[in-house]
N, C-alpha and C positions, 0 to 999 in steps of 0.2 A: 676676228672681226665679225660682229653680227650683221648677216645679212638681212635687208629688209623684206619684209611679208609681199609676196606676191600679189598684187592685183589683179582686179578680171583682164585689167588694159594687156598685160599679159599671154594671156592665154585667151583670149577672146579669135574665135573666127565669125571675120565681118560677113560670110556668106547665109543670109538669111532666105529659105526659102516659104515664098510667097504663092496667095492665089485666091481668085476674088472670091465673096458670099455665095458664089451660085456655081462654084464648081463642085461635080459629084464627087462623091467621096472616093469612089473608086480610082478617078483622077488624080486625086490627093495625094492618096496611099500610093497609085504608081511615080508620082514624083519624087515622093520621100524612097522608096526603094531606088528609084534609078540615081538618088544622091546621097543614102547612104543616111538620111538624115532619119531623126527620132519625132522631128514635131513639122508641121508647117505655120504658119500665120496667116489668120486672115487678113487682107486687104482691102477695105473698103473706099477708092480713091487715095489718100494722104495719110489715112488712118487706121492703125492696126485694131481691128475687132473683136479680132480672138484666136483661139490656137488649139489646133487639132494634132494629138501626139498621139504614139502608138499607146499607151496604155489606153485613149478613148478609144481605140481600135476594138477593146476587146468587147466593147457595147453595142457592137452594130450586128443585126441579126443575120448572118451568116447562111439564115435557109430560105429567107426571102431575096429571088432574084432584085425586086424591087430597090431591095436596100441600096446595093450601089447604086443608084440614080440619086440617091437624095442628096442634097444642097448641102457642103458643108457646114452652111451659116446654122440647121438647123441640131448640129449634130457636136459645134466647138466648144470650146470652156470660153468664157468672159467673164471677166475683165479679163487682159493677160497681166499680170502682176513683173514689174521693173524693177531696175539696179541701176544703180550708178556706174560707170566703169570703172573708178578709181577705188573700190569698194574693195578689202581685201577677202580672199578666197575663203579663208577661214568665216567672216561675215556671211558669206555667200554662202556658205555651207550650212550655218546654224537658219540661213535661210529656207536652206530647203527641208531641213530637218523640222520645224518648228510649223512652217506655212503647210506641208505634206504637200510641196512642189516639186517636177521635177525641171522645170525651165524658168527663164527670168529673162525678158526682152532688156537687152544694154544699150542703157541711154548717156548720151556724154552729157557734158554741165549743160549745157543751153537746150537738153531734151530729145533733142534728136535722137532716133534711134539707131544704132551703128553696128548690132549683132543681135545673136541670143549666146546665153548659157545655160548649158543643161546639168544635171545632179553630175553624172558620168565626169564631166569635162573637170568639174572640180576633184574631185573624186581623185583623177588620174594626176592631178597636177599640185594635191598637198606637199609633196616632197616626199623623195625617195626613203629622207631618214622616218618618215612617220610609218611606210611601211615594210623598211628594212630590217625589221629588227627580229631578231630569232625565239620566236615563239611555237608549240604547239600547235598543230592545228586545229585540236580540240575548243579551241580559247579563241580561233576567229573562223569558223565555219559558222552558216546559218545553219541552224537548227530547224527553223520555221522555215517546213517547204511542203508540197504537195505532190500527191502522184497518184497517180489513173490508169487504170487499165487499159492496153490499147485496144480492146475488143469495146469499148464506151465510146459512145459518138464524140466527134472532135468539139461539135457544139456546147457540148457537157462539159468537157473541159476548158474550153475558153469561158465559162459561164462563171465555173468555180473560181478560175484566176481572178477575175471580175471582183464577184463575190468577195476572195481572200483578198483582195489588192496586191497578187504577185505579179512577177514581170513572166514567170514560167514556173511549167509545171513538170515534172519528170511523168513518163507514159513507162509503161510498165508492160514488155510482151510477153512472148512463151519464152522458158528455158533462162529466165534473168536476161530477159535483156532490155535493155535500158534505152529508151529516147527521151528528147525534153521538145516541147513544145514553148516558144519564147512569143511575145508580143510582136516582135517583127516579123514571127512565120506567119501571125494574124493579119498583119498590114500589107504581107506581100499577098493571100489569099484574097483579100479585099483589092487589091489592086488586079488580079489577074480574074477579077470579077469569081470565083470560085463558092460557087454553091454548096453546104455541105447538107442537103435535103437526100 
C-alpha cells in the first residue's frame, strides 16, 4: 500500500515565537535560546514583519557594546516568505533549496498564520527510508567546510561564516584538537550581551 506524502500539517509545530519592531536584539537572541528556537518573528500589532534567525545572528558586530541595544526591526529580513500547510514536505523542501531559505511562516487556506517551518524540521521528517540506506560516508559528508585557528579572534571567524554562508565553523587548537563554533553559540553570545573586543 503506498503511503501518502507527508504534509507540513504534519509535522508542523504551532509554537511560534514572537516579539515586537523595537525589541533589542539581545532580547531576541535570549528568547530563542531560552526556547530552543532558530528564528523569531516580528510582530507589528496583527502583522508579521519580519524575521530574525540565527544565521542573521552572524551580522551583528559583536565588538560593539552598542549593538545589542539596536531594534530588531532594523536588523530582520522582510518580507517573510509563506506556505500552505497542506503543502507536501518534499515541496517544501525544493523550497528552501531553490529560494536559499531556511524558514517559511505556515499559513492555513483562509491565511492565517498557524506555525513556522524551518529547513531542519523537513530535513528530519523526509522519511527514514530516504536516509536509511547503506552508503559510504564518503558519498554524503560535506565537503565544503571551514576552519580557523583558535589563537584568530572569534570575530574573524563569525565574519567568515557570514561571508561563506555556513551554519559553523571547525576552530582548530594546539595538539589536534578540534572545536566548532555553530550560529546558535553566536545567538547565545548575543543574548548574554557578550563583547568580543
Amino acid at each position: 500500500m503506498i503511503q501518502p506524502e507527508v504534509t507540513l500539517r504534519n509535522i508542523l509545530h504551532s509554537n511560534m515565537l514572537t516579539c515586537s519592531p523595537d525589541t533589542p536584539i539581545s532580547e531576541a537572541a535570549s528568547r530563542m535560546v531560552n526556547q530552543h528556537c532558530s528564528s523569531i518573528l516580528v510582530e507589528d500589532g496583527e502583522r508579521i514583519v519580519g524575521i530574525w534567525t540565527e544565521q542573521d545572528a552572524l551580522a551583528v558586530n559583536l565588538i560593539d557594546p552598542d549593538a545589542f541595544c539596536v531594534p530588531i526591526s532594523r536588523v530582520m529580513s522582510s518580507p517573510v516568505k509563506s506556505i500552505d500547510i497542506d503543502t507536501r514536505i518534499g515541496v517544501a523542501a525544493l523550497r528552501f533549496r531553490d529560494e536559499k531559505i531556511r524558514h517559511l511562516l505556515v499559513l492555513d487556506h483562509s491565511g492565517e498564520r498557524i506555525g513556522i517551518v524551518s529547513q531542519t524540521d523537513v530535513v528530519i521528517h523526509q522519511g527514514l527510508d530516504y536516509y536509511l540506506t547503506l552508503r559510504e560516508v564518503r558519498s554524503v559528508y560535506n565537503q565544503v567546510f571551514s576552519k580557523i585557528s583558535s589563537t584568530n579572534p572569534a570575530h574573524q571567524a563569525i565574519r567568515e561564516m557570514r561571508q561563506r554562508r555556513i551554519d559553523a565553523i571547525i576552530v582548530e587548537g594546539p595538539d589536534n584538537v578540534y572545536g566548532i563554533l555553530t550560529e546558535r553559540d553566536v545567538v547565545r553570545l548575543i543574548s548574554d550581551r557578550n563583547t568580543l573586543a
